[in-house]
Every structure is written in structure tokens, then in C-alpha cells.
N, CA, C, O and CB atoms as a CASP TS submission, in Angstrom:
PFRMAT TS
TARGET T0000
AUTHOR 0000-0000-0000
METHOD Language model
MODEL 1
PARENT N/A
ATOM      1  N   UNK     1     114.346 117.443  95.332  1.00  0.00           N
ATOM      2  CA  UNK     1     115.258 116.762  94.458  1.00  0.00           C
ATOM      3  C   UNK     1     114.761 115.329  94.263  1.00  0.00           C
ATOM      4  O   UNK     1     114.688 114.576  95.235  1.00  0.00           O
ATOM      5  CB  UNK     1     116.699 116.793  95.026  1.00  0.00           C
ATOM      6  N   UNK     2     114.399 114.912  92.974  1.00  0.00           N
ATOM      7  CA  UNK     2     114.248 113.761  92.594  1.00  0.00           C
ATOM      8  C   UNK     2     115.538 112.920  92.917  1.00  0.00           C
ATOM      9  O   UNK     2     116.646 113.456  92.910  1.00  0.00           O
ATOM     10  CB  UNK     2     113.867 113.819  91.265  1.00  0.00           C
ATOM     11  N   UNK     3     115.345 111.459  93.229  1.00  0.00           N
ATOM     12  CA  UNK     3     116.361 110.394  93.094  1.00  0.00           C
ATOM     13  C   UNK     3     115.727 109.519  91.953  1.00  0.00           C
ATOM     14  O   UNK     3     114.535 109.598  91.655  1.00  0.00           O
ATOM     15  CB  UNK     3     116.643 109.536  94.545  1.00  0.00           C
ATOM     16  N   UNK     4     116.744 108.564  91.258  1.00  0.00           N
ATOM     17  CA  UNK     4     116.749 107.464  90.831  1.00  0.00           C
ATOM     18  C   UNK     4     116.965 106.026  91.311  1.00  0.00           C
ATOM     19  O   UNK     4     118.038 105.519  91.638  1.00  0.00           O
ATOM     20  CB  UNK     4     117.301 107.672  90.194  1.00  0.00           C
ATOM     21  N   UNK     5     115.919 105.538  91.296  1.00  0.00           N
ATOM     22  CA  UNK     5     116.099 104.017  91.885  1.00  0.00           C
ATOM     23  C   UNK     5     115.833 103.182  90.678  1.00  0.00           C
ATOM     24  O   UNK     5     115.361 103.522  89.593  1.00  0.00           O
ATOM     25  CB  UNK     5     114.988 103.570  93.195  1.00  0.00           C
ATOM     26  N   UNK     6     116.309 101.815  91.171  1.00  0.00           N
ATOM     27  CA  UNK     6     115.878 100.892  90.119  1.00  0.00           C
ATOM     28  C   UNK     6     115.982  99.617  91.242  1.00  0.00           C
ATOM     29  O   UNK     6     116.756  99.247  92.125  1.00  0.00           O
ATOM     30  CB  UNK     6     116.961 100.840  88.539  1.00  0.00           C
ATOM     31  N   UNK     7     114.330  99.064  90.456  1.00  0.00           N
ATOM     32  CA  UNK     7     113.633  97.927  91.384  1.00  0.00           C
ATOM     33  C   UNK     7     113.621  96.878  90.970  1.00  0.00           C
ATOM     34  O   UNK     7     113.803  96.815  89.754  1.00  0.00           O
ATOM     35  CB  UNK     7     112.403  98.022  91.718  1.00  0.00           C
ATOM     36  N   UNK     8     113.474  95.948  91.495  1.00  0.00           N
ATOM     37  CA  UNK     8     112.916  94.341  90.598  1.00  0.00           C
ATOM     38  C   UNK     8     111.779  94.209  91.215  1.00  0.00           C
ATOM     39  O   UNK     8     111.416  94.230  92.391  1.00  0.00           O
ATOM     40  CB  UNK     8     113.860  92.704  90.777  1.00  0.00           C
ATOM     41  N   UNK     9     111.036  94.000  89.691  1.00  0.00           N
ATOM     42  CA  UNK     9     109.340  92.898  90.155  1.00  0.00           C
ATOM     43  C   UNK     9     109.864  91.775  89.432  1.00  0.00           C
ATOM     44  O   UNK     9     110.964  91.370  89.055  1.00  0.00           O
ATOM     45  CB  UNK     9     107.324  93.453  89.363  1.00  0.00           C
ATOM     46  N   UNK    10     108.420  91.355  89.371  1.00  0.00           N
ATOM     47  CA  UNK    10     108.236  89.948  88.365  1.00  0.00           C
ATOM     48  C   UNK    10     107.809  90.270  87.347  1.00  0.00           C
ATOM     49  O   UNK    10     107.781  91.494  87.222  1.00  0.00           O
ATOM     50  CB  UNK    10     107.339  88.833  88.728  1.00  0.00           C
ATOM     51  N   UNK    11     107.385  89.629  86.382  1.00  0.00           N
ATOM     52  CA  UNK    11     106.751  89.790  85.069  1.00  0.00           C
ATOM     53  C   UNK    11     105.939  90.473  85.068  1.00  0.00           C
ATOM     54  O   UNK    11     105.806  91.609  84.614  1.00  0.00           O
ATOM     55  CB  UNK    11     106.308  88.891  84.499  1.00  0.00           C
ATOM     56  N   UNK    12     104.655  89.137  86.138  1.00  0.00           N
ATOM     57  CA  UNK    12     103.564  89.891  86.014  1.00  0.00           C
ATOM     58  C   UNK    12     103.190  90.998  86.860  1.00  0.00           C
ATOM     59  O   UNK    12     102.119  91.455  86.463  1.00  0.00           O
ATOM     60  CB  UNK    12     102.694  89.155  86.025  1.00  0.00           C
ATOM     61  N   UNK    13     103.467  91.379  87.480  1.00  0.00           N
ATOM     62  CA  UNK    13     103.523  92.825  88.225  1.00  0.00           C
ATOM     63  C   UNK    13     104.172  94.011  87.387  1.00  0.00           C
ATOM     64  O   UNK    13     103.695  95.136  87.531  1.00  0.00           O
ATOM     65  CB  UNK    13     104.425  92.696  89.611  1.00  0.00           C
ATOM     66  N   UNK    14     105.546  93.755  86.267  1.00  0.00           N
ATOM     67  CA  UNK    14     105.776  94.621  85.601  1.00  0.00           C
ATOM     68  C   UNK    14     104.639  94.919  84.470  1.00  0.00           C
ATOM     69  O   UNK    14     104.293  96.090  84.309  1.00  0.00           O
ATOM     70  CB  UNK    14     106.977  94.358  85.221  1.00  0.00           C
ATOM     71  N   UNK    15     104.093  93.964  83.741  1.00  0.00           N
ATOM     72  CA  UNK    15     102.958  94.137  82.827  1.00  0.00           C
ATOM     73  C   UNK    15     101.825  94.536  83.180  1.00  0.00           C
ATOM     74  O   UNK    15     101.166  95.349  82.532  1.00  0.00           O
ATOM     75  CB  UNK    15     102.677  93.183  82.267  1.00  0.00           C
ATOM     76  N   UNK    16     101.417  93.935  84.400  1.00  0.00           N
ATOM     77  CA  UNK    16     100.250  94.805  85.436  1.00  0.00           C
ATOM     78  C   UNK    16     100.161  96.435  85.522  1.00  0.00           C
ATOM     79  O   UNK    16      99.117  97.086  85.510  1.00  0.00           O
ATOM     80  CB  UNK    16     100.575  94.412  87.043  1.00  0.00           C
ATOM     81  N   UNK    17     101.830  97.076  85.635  1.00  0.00           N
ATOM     82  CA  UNK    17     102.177  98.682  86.467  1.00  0.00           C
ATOM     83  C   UNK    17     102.114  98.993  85.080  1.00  0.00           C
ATOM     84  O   UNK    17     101.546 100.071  84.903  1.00  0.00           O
ATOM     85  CB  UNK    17     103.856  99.175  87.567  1.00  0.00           C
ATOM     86  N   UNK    18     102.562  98.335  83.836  1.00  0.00           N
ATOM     87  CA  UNK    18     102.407  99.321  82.425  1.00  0.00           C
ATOM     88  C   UNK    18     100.809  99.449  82.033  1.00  0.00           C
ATOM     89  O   UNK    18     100.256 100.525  81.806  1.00  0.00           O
ATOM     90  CB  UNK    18     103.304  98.535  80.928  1.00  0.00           C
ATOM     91  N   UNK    19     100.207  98.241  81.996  1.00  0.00           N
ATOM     92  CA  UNK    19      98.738  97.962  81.366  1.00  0.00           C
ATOM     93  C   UNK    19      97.909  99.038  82.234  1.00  0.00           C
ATOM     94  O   UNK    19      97.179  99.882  81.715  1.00  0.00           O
ATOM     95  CB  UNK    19      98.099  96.174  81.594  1.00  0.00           C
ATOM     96  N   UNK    20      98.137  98.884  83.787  1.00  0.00           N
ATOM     97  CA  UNK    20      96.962  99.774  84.354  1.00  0.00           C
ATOM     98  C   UNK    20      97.550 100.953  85.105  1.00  0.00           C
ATOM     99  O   UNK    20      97.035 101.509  86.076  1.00  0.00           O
ATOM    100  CB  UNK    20      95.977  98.932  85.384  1.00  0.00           C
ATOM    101  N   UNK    21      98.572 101.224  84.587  1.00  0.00           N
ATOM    102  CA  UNK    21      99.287 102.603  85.494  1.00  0.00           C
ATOM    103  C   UNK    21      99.317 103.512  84.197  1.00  0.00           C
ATOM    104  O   UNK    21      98.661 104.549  84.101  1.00  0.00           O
ATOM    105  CB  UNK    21     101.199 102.338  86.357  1.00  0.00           C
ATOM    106  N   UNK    22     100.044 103.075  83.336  1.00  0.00           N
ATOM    107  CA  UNK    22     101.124 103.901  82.236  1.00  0.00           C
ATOM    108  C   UNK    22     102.248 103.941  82.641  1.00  0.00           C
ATOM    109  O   UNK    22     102.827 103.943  83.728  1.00  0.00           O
ATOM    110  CB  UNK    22     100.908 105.323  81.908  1.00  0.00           C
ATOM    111  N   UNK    23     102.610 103.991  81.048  1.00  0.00           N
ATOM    112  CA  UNK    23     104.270 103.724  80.718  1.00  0.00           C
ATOM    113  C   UNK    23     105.137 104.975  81.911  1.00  0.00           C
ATOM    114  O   UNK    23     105.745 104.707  82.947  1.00  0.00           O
ATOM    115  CB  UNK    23     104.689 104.215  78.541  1.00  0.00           C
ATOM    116  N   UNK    24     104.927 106.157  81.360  1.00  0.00           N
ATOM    117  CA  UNK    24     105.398 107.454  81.621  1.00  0.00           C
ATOM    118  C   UNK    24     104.464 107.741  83.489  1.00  0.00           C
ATOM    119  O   UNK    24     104.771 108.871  83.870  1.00  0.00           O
ATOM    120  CB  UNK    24     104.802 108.691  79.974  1.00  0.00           C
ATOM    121  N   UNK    25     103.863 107.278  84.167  1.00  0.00           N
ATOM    122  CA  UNK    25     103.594 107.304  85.121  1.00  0.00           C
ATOM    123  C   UNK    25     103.617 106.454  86.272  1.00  0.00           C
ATOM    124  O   UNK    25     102.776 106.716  87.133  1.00  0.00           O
ATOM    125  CB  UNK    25     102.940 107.587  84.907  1.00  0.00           C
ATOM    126  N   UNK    26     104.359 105.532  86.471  1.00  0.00           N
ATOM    127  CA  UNK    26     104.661 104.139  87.513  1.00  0.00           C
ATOM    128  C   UNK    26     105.583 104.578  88.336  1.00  0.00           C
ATOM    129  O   UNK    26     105.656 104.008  89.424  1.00  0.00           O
ATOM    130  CB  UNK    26     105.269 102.694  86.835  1.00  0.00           C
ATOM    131  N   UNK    27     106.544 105.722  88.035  1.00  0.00           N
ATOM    132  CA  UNK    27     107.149 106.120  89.533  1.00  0.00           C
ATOM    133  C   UNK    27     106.240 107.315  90.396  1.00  0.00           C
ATOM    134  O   UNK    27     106.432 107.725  91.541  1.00  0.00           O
ATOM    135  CB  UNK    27     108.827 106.796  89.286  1.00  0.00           C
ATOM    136  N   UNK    28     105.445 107.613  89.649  1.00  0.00           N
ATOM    137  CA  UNK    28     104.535 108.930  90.241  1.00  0.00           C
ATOM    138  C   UNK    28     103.786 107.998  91.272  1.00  0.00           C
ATOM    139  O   UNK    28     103.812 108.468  92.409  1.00  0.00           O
ATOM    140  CB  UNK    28     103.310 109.895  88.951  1.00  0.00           C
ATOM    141  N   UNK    29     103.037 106.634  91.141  1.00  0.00           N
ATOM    142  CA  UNK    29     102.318 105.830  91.538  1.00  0.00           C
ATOM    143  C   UNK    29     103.066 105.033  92.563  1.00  0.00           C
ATOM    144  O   UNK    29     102.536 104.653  93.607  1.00  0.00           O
ATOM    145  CB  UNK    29     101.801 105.202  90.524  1.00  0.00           C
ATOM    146  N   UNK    30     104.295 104.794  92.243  1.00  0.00           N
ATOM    147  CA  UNK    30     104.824 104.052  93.336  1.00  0.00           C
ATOM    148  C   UNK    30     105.443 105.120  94.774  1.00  0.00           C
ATOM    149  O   UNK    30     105.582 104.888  95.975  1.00  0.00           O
ATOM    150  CB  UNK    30     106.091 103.102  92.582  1.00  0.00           C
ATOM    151  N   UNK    31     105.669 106.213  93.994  1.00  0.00           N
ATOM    152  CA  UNK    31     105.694 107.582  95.361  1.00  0.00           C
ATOM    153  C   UNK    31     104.191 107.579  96.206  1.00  0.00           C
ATOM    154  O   UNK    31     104.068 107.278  97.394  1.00  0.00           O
ATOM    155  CB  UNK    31     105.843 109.569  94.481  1.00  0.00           C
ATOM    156  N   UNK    32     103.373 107.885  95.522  1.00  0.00           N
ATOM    157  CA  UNK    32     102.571 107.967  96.316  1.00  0.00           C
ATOM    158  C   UNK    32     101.758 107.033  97.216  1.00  0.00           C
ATOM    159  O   UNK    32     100.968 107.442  98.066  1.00  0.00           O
ATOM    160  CB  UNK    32     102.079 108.473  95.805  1.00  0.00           C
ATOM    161  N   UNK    33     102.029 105.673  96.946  1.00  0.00           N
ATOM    162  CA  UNK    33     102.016 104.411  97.558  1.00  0.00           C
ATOM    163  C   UNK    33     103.025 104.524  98.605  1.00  0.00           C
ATOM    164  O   UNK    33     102.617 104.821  99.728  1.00  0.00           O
ATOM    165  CB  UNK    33     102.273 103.264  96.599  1.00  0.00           C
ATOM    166  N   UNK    34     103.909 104.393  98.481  1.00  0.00           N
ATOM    167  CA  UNK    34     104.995 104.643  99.440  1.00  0.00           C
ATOM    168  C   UNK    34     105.295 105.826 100.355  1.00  0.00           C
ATOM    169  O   UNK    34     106.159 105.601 101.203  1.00  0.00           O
ATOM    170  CB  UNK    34     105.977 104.557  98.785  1.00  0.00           C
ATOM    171  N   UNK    35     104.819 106.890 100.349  1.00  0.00           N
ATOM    172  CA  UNK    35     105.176 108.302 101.096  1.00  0.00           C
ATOM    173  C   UNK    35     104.278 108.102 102.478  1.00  0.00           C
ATOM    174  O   UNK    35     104.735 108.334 103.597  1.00  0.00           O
ATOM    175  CB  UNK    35     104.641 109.892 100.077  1.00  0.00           C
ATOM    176  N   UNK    36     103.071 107.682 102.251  1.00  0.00           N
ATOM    177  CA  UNK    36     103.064 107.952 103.575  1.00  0.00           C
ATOM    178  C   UNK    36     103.638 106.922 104.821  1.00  0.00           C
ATOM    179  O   UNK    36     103.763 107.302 105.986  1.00  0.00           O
ATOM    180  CB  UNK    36     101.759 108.213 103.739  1.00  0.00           C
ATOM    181  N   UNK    37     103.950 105.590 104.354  1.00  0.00           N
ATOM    182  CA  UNK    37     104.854 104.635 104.716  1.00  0.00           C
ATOM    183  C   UNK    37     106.353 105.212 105.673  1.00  0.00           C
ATOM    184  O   UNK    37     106.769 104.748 106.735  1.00  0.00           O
ATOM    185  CB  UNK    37     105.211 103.969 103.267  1.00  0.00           C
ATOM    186  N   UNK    38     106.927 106.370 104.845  1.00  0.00           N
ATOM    187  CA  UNK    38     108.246 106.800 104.648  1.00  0.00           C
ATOM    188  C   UNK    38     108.168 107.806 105.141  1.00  0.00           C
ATOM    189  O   UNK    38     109.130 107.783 105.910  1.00  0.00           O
ATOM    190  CB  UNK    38     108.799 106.870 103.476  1.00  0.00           C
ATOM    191  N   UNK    39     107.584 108.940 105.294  1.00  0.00           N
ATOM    192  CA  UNK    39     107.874 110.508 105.032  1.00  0.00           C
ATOM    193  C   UNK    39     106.428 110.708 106.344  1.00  0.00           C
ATOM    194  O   UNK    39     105.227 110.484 106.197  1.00  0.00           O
ATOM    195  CB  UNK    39     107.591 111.291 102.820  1.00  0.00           C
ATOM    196  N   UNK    40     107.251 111.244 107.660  1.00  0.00           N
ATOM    197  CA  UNK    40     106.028 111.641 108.538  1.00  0.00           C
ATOM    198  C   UNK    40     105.436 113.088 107.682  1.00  0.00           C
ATOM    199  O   UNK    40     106.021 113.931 107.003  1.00  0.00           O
ATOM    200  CB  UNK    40     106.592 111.998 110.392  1.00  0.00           C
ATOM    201  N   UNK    41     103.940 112.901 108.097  1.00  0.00           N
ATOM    202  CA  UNK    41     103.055 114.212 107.679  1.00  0.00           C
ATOM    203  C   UNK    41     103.567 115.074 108.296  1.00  0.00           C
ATOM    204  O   UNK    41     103.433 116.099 107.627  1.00  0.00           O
ATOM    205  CB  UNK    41     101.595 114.296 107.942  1.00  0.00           C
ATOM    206  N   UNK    42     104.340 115.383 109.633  1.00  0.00           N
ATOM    207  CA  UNK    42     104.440 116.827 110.022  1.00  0.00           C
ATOM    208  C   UNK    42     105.729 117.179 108.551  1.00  0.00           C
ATOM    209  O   UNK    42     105.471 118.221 107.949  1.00  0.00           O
ATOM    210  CB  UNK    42     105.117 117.078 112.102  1.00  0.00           C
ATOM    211  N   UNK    43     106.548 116.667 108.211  1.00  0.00           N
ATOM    212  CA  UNK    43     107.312 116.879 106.884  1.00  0.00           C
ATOM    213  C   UNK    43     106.446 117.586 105.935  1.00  0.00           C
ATOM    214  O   UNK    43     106.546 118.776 105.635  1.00  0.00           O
ATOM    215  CB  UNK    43     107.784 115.526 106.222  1.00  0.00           C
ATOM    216  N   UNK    44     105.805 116.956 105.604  1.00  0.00           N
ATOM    217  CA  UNK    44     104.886 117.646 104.189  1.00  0.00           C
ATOM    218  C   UNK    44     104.384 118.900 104.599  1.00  0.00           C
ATOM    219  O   UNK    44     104.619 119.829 103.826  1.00  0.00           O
ATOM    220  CB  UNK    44     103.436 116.728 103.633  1.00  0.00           C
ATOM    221  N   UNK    45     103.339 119.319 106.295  1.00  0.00           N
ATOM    222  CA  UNK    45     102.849 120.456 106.525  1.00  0.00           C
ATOM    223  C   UNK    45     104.098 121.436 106.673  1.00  0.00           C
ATOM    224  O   UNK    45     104.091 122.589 106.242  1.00  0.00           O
ATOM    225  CB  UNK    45     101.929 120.362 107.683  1.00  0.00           C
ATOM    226  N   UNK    46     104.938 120.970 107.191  1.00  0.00           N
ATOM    227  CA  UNK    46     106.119 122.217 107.379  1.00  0.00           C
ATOM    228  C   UNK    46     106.652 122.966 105.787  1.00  0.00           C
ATOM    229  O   UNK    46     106.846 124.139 105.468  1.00  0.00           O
ATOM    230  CB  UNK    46     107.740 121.367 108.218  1.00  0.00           C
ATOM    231  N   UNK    47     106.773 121.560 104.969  1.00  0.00           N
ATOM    232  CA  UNK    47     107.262 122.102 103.343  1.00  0.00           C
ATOM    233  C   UNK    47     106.135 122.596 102.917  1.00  0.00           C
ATOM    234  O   UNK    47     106.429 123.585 102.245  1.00  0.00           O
ATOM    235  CB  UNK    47     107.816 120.954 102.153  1.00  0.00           C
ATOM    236  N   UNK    48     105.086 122.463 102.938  1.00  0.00           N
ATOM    237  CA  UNK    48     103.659 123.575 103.023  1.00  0.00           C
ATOM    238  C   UNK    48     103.465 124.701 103.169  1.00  0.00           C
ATOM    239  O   UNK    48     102.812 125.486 102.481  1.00  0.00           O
ATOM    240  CB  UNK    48     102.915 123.486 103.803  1.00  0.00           C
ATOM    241  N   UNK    49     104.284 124.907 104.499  1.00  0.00           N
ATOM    242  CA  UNK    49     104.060 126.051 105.238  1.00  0.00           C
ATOM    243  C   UNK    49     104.917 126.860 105.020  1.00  0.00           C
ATOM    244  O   UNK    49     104.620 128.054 104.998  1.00  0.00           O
ATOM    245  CB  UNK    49     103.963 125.922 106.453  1.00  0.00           C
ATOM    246  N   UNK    50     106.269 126.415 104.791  1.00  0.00           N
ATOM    247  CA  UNK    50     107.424 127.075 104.034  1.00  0.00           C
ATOM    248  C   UNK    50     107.174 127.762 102.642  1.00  0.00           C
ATOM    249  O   UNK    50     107.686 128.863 102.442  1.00  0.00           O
ATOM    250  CB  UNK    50     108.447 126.031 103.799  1.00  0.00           C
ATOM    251  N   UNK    51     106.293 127.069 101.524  1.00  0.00           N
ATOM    252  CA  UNK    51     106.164 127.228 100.527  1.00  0.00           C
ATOM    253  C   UNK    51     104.865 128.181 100.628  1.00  0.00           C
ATOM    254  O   UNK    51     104.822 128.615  99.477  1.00  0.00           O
ATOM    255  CB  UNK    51     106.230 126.041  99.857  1.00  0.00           C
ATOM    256  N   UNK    52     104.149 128.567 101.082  1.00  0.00           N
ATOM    257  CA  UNK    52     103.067 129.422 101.151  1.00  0.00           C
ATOM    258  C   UNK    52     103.509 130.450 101.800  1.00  0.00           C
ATOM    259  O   UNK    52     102.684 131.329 102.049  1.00  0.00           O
ATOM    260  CB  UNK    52     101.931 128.925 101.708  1.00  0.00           C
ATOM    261  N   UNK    53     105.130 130.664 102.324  1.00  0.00           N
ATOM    262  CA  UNK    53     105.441 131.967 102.942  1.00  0.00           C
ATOM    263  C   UNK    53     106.169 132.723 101.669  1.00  0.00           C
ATOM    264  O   UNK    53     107.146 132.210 101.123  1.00  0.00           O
ATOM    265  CB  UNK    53     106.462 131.805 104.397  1.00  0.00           C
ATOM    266  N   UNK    54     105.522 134.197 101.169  1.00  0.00           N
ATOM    267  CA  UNK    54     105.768 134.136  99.754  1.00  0.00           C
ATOM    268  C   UNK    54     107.396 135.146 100.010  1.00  0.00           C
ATOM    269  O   UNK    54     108.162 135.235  99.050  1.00  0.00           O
ATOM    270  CB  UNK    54     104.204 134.935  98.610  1.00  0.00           C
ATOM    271  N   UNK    55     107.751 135.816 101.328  1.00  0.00           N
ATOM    272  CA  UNK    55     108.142 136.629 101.735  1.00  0.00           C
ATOM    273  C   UNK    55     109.655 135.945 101.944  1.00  0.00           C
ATOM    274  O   UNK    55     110.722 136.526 101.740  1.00  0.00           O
ATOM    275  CB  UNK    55     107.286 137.150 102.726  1.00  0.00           C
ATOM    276  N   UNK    56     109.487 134.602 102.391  1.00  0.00           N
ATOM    277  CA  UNK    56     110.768 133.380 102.512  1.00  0.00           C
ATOM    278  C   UNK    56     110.779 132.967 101.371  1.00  0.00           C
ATOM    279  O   UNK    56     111.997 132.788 101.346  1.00  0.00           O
ATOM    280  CB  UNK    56     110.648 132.057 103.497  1.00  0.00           C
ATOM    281  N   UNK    57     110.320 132.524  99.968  1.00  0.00           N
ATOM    282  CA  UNK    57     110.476 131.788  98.901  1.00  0.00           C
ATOM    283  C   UNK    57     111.132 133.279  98.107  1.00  0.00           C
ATOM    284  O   UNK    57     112.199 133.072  97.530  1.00  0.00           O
ATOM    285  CB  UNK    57     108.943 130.899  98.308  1.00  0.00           C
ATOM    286  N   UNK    58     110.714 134.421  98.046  1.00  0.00           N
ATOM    287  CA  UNK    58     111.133 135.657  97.784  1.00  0.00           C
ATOM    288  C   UNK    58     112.534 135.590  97.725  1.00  0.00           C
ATOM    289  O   UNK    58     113.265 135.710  96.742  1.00  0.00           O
ATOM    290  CB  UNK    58     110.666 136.596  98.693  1.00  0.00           C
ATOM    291  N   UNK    59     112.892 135.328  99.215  1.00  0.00           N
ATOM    292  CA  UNK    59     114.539 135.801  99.787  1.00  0.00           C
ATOM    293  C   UNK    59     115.166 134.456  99.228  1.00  0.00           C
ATOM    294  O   UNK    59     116.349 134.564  98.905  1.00  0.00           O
ATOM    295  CB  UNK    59     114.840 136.051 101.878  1.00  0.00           C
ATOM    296  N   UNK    60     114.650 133.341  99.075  1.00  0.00           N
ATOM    297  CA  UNK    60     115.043 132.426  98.613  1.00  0.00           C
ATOM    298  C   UNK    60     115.903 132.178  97.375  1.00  0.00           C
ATOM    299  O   UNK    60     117.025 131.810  97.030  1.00  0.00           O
ATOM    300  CB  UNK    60     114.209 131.989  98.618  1.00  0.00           C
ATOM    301  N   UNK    61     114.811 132.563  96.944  1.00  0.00           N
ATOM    302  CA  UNK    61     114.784 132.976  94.960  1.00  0.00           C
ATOM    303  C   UNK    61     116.011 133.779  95.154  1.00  0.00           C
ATOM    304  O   UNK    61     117.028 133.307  94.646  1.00  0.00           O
ATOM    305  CB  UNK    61     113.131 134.191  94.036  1.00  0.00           C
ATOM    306  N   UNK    62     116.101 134.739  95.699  1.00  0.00           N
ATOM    307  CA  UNK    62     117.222 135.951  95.030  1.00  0.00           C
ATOM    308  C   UNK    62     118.614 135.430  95.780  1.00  0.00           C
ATOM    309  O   UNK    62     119.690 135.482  95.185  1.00  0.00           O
ATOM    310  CB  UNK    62     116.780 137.952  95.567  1.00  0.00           C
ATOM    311  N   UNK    63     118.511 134.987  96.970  1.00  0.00           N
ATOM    312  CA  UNK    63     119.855 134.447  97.231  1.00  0.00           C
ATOM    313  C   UNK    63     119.930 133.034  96.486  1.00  0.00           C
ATOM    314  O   UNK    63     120.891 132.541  97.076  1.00  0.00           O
ATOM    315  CB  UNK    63     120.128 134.309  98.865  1.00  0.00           C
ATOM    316  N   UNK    64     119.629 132.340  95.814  1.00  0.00           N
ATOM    317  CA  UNK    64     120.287 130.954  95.033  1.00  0.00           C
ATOM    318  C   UNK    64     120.229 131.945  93.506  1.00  0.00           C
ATOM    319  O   UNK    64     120.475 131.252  92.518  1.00  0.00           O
ATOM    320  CB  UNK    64     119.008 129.020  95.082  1.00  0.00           C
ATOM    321  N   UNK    65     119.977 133.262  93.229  1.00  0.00           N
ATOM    322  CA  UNK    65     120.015 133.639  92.127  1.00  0.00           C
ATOM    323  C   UNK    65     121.310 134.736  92.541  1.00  0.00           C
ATOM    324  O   UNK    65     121.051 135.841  92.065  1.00  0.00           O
ATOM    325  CB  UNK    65     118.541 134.100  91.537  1.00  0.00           C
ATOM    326  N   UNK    66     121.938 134.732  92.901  1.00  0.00           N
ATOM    327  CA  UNK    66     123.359 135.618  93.818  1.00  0.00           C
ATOM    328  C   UNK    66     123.885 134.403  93.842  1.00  0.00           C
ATOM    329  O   UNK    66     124.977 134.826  94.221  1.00  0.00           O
ATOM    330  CB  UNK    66     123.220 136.516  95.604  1.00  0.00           C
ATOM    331  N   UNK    67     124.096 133.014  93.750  1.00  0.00           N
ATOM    332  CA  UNK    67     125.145 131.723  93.740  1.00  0.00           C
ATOM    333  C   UNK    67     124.955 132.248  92.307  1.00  0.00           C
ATOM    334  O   UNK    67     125.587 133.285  92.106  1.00  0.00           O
ATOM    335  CB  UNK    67     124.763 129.829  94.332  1.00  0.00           C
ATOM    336  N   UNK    68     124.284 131.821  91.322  1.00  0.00           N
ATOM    337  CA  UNK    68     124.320 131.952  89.816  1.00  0.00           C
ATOM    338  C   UNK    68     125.693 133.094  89.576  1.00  0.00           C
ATOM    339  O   UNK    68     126.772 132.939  89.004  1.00  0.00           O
ATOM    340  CB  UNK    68     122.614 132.610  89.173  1.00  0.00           C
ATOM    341  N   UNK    69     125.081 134.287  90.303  1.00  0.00           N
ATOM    342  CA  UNK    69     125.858 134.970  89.439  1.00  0.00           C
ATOM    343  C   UNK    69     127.615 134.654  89.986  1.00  0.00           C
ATOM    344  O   UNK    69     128.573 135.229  89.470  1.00  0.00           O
ATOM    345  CB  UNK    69     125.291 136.661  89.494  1.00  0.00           C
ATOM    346  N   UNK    70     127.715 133.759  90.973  1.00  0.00           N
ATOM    347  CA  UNK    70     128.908 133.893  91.700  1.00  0.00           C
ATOM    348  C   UNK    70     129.561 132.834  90.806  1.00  0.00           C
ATOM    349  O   UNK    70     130.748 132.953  90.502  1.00  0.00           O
ATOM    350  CB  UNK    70     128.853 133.645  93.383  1.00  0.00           C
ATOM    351  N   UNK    71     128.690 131.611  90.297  1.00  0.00           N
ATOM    352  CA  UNK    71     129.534 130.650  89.771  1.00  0.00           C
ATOM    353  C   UNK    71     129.776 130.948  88.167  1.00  0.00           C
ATOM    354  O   UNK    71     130.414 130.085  87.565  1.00  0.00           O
ATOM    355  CB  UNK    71     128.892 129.228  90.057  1.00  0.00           C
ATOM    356  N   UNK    72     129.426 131.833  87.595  1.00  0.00           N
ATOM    357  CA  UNK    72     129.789 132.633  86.503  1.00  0.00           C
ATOM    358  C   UNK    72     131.343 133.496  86.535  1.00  0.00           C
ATOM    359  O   UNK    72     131.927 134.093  85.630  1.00  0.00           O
ATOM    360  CB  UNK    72     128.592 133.616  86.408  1.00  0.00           C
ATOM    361  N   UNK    73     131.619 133.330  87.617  1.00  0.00           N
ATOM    362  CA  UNK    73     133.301 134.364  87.955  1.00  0.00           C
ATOM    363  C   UNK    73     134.485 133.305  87.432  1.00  0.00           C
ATOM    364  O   UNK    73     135.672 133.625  87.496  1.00  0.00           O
ATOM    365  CB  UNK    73     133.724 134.778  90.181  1.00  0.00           C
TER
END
């Protein structure tokens, strides 16, 4: 799940992140600057390891697709 934040720079740091980042890409850049700061690596290998089990993403899929049909009643 994505969040929304909203930051303050300065000028020139905002004209800096548009000129040499892009418009449409400065929160992709500031995640990945920041994650490993924030977010221990055993996190990422476990959501890894979760996501490469095709047998758990399977059972996954069909039970949040069984809420669908429940919130349709």
C-alpha cells in the first residue's frame, strides 16, 4: 500500500529533483534513497519469499476474491 506524504525543500533542491530526476518520478527516487535507512532487509527477503511462493499467493488471490464476492451482498 502506497502512502501520501507531503515534504518541504527549498527552491533549489525542488528545481534540482524536477531538472535531474523528473517530474512524474521524485517519489520513486526519494523511496529508494530512503528504504534502506527505514525498512530492515530481512523485511524485503521475507516479502520475497512470500511472493515467490506461487501456492500462498494462489490461496491468497482466491480468498480476497471470496471478500469481493461477500461485499457485493
Amino acid at each position: 500500500m502506497n502512502r501520501k506524504l507531503t515534504i518541504t525543500v527549498s527552491e533549489d533542491v525542488y528545481q534540482g529533483l524536477h531538472r535531474t530526476i523528473g517530474r512524474r518520478r521524485i517519489s520513486q527516487f526519494i523511496e529508494k534513497l530512503a528504504r534502506p535507512h527505514v525498512v530492515p532487509a530481512e523485511i524485503e527477503a521475507a516479502y520475497r519469499e512470500m511472493a515467490a511462493d506461487r501456492a500462498r499467493e494462489q490461496e491468497a488471490l482466491e480468498w480476497s476474491e471470496g471478500l469481493i464476492a461477500d461485499a457485493s451482498r
